[in-house]
C-alpha positions in Angstrom: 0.0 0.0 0.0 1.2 3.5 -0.8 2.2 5.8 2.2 -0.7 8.0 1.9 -3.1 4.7 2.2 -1.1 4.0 5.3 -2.4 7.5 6.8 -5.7 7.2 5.7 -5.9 3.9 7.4 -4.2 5.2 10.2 -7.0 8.2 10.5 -9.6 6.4 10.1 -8.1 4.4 13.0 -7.9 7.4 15.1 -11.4 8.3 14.0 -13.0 5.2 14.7 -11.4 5.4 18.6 -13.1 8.8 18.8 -16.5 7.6 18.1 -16.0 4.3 20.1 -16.7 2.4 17.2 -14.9 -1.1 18.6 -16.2 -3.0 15.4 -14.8 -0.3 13.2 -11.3 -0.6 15.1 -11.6 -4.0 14.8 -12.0 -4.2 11.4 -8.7 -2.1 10.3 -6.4 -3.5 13.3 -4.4 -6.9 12.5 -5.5 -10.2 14.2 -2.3 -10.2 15.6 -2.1 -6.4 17.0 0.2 -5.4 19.6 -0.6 -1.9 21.4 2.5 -1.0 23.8 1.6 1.5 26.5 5.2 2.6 29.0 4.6 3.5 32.2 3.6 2.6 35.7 -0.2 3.4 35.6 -3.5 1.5 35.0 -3.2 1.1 31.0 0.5 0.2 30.9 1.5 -2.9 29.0 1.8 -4.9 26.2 -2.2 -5.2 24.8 -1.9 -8.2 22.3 -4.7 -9.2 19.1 -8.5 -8.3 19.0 -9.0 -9.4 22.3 -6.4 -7.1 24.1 -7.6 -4.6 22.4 -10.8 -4.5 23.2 -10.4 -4.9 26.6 -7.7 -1.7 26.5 -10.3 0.4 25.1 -13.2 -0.6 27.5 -10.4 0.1 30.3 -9.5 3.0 29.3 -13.2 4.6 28.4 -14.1 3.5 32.1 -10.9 5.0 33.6 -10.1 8.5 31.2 -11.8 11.4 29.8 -9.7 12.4 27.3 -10.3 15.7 24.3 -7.7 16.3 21.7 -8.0 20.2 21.1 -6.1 20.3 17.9 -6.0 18.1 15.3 -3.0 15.6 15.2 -0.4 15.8 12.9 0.4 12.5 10.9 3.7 12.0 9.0 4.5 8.8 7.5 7.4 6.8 6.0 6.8 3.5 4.1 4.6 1.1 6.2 5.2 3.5 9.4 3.1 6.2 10.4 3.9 8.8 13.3 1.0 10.5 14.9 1.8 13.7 16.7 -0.5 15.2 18.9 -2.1 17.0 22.8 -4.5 15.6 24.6 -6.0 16.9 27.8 -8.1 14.6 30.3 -9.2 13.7 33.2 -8.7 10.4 35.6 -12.1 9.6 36.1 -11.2 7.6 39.9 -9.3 10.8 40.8 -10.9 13.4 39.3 -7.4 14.6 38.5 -6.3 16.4 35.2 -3.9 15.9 33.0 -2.2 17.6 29.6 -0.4 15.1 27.3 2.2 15.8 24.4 2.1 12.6 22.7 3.5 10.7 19.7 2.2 7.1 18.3 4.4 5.3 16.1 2.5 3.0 14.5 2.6 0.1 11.7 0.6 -0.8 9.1 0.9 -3.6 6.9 -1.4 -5.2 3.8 -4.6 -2.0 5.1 -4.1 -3.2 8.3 -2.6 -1.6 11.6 -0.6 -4.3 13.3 1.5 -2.3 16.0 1.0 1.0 17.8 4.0 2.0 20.4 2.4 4.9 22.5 5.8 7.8 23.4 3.6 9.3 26.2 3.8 11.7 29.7 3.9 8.7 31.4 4.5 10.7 34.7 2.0 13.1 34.2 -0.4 10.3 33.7 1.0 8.0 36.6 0.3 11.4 38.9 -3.2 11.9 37.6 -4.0 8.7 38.0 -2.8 8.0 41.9 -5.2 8.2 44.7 
């Protein structure tokens, strides 16, 4: 697939997690999917295939708030896509707030995305979410 295939996939991706459409995430993610969250908080890990995946987003729609002000930037490279972005939120348990500069590095191969490594404020989060 041609680069610019790779972003669109990769948007409709991010599009798909805004509207909390888990069948249409589903759909454009890789059987085999591996999401990689760093950090010491509640969604850290290694989220592996469909099923890790949607249990990462039910976790985190129960745990975050979470508004993107401006529009991420997407720049791309081959089957790689980068996804830069801000994000402000709120831990739901703590009713703490948080402002996140983020970056997702993510793969996609044959129009489907098979890895996503989050480069997150994972102290910032960590904080926000401690009671």
């Amino acid at each position: 697939m041609s680069t610019q295939e790779n972003v669109q996939i990769v948007k409709d991706f991010f599009a798909a997690m805004g509207r909390g459409d888990k069948q249409g995430l589903l759909a454009i993610s890789a059987e085999d999917i591996e999401w990689i969250i760093p950090g010491e908080w509640a969604l850290a890990g290694t989220h592996c295939r469909h099923a890790g995946l949607a249990d990462l987003l039910q976790k985190a729609s129960e745990m975050v708030e979470t508004s993107y002000p401006d529009p991420p930037e997407f720049v791309a490279q081959g089957d790689r896509v980068l996804v830069v972005g801000f994000a402000t939120g709120r831990v739901k348990a703590t009713n703490r707030t948080f402002k996140d500069d983020w970056v997702f590095a993510i793969t996609v191969r044959n129009g489907k995305v098979t890895n996503i490594r989050e480069y997150i404020d994972t102290l910032t989060l960590a904080r926000a979410s401690e009671l």
